[in-house]
C-alpha positions as CSV (number, residue, x, y, z in Angstrom):
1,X,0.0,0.0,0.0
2,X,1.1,3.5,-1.0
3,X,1.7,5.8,2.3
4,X,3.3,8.8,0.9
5,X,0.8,11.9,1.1
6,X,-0.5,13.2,-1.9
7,X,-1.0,16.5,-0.4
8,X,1.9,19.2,-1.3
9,X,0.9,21.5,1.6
10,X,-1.0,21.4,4.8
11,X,-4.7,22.0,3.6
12,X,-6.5,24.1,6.3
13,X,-10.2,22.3,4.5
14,X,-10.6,18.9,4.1
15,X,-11.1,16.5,0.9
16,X,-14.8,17.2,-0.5
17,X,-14.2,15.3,-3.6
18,X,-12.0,12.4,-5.6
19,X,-11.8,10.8,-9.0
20,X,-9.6,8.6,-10.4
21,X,-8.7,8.5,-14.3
22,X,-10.2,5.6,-15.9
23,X,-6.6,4.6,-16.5
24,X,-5.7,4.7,-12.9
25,X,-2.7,6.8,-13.4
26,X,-4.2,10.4,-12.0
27,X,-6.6,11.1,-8.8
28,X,-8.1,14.5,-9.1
29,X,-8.8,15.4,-5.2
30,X,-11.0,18.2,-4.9
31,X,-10.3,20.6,-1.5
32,X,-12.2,23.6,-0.9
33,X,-10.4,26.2,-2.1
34,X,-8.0,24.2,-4.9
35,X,-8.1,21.3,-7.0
36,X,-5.0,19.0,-7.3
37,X,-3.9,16.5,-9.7
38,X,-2.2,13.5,-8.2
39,X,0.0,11.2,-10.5
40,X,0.5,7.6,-9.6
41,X,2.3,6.6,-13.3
42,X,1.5,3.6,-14.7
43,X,2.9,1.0,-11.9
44,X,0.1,-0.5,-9.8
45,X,0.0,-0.6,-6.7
46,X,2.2,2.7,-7.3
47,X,5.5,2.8,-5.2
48,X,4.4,6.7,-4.5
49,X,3.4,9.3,-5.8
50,X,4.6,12.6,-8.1
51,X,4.7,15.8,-6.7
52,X,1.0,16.7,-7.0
53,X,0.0,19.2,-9.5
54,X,-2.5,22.2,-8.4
55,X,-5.0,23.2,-11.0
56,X,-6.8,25.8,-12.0
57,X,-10.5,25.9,-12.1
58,X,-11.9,29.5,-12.6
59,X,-14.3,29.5,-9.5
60,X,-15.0,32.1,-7.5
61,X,-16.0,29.9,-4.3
62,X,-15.6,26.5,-2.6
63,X,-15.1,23.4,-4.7
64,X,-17.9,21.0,-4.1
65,X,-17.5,18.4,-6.6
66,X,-15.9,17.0,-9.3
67,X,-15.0,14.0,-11.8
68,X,-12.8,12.6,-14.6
69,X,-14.6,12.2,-18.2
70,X,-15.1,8.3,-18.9
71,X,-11.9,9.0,-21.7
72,X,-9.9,10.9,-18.8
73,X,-8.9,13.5,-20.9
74,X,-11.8,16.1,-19.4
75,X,-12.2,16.7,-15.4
76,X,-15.6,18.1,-14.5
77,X,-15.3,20.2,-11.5
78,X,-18.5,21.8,-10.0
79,X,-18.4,24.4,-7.0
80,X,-20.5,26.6,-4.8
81,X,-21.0,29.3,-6.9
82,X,-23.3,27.5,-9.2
83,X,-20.7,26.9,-11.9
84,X,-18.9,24.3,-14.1
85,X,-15.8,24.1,-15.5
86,X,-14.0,22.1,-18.2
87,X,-10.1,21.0,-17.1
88,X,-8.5,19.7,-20.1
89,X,-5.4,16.9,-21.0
90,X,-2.5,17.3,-21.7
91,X,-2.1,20.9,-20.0
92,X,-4.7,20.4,-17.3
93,X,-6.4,24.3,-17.7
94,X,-9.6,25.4,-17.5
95,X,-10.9,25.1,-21.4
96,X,-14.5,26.0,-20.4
97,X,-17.1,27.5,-18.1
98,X,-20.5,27.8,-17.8
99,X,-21.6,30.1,-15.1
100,X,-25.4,30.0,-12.7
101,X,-26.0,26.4,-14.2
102,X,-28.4,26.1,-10.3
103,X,-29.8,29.2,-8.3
104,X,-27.9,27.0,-5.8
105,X,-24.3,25.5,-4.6
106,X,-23.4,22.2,-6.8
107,X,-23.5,19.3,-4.7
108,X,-23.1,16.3,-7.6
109,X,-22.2,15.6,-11.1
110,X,-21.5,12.5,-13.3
111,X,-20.4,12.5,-16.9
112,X,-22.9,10.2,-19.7
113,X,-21.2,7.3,-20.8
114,X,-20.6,8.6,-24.0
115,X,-18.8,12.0,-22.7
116,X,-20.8,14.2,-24.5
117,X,-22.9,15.3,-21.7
118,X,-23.3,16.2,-18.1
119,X,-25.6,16.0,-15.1
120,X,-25.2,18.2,-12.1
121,X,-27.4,17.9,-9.0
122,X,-28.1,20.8,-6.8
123,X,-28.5,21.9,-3.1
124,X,-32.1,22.6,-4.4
125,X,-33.1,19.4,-5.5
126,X,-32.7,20.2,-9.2
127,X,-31.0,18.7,-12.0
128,X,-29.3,20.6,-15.0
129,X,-28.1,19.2,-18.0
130,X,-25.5,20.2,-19.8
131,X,-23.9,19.3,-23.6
132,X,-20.1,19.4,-23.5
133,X,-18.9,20.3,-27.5
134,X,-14.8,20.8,-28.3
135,X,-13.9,22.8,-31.2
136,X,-11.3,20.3,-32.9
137,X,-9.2,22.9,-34.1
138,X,-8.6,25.4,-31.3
139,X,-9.3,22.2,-28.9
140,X,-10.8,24.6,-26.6
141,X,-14.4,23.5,-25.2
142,X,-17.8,25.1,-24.8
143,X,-20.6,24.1,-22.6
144,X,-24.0,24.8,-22.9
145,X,-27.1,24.4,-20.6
146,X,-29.6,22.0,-22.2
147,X,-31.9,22.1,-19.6
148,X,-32.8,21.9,-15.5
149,X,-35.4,20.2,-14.0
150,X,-36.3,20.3,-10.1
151,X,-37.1,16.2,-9.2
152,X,-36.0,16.7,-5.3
153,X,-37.9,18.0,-2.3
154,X,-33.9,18.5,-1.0
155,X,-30.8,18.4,-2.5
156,X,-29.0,15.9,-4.7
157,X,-26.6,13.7,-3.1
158,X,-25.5,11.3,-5.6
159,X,-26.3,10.5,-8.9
160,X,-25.6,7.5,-11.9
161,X,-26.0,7.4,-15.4
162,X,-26.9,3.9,-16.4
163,X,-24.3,2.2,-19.1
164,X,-26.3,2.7,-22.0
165,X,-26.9,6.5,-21.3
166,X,-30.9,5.7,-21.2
167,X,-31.4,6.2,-17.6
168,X,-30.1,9.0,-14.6
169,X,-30.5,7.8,-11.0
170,X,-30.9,10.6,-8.8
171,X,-30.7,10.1,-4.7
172,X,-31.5,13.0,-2.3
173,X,-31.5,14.1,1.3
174,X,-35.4,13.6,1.1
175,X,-34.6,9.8,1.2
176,X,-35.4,8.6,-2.2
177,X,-34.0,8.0,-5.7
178,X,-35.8,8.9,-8.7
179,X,-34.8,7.3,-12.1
180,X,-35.3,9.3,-15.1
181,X,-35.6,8.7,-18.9
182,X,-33.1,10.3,-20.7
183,X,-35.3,10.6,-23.6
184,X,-38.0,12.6,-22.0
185,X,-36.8,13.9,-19.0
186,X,-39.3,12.8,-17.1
187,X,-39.7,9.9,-13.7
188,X,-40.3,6.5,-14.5
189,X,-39.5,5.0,-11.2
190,X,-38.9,5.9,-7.4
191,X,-37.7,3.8,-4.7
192,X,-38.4,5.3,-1.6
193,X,-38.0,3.6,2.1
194,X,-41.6,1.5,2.0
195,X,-40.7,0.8,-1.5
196,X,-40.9,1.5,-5.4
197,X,-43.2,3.1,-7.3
198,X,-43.2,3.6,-10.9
């Protein structure tokens, strides 16, 4: 097991988010006030790791969440101030942002399998969508709200995309998951603590 610290300085906030690349040889960790990129290399179990890398994510307050793209070239990275950005391979800046994507902090996100698009949950129990689009000659990206939808009575805790992209689970402080189609946006099913309705 790997003891060395991937921290580079004493952080005065603890972690409020992790990812790993799907090649396993980066962890994004996701502090309050910074985001750093760890790198493991290739060995596995590593032997340690690289002096972390801090990046920068355009945000004006606390990280709250974030998450590697299922290529690992793209890290999501969602924060308090009701923004996304876009943190892009091989340089690891900020190649996009979309600003007031929720009326309130980020608390979630998860990429579609496909990469194309993103769901972020919010304190207020909404969900936005957004389409993530690279232009292939500048290689710079742009984001772009597709749409939001309020499915909580509280806010988003966790969600999933099912493999085929058909499908978003959605779980909550109100103590139940909704699953949405993908297709219309709408519930098709709710487990709640006396059970599931559709």
């Amino acid at each position: 097991v790997a003891r060395d610290s991937c921290s580079a300085v004493d952080r005065p906030w603890g972690v409020v988010s992790a990812s790993w690349s799907p090649d396993s040889t980066l962890c994004a960790v996701g502090f309050h006030d910074a985001v750093w990129l760890c790198h493991t290399g290739a060995q596995w179990p590593p032997t340690g790791w690289e002096r972390p890398q801090r990046l920068g994510t355009a945000h004006t307050d606390s990280i709250s969440t974030l998450r590697f793209s299922p290529c690992g070239t793209l890290l999501a990275v969602g924060s308090w101030d009701c923004g996304v950005s876009i943190v892009s391979s091989p340089s690891w800046n900020v190649t996009a942002k979309l600003d007031n994507v929720h009326e309130e902090m980020n608390t979630t996100l998860c990429w579609r399998p496909d990469a194309t698009q993103l769901a972020l949950g919010s304190a207020d129990g909404s969900v936005s969508l957004v389409m993530v689009e690279m232009n292939v000659q500048t290689q710079e990206h742009r984001v772009v709200l597709v749409g939001k939808k309020i499915l909580h009575s509280d806010g988003i805790t966790s969600m999933a995309w099912s493999p085929d992209g058909s499908r978003l689970a959605l779980g909550a402080d109100d103590t139940s998951v909704i699953i949405v189609s993908t297709v219309t946006w709408e519930p098709i099913a709710k487990v709640e603590d006396d059970g599931i309705r559709a």
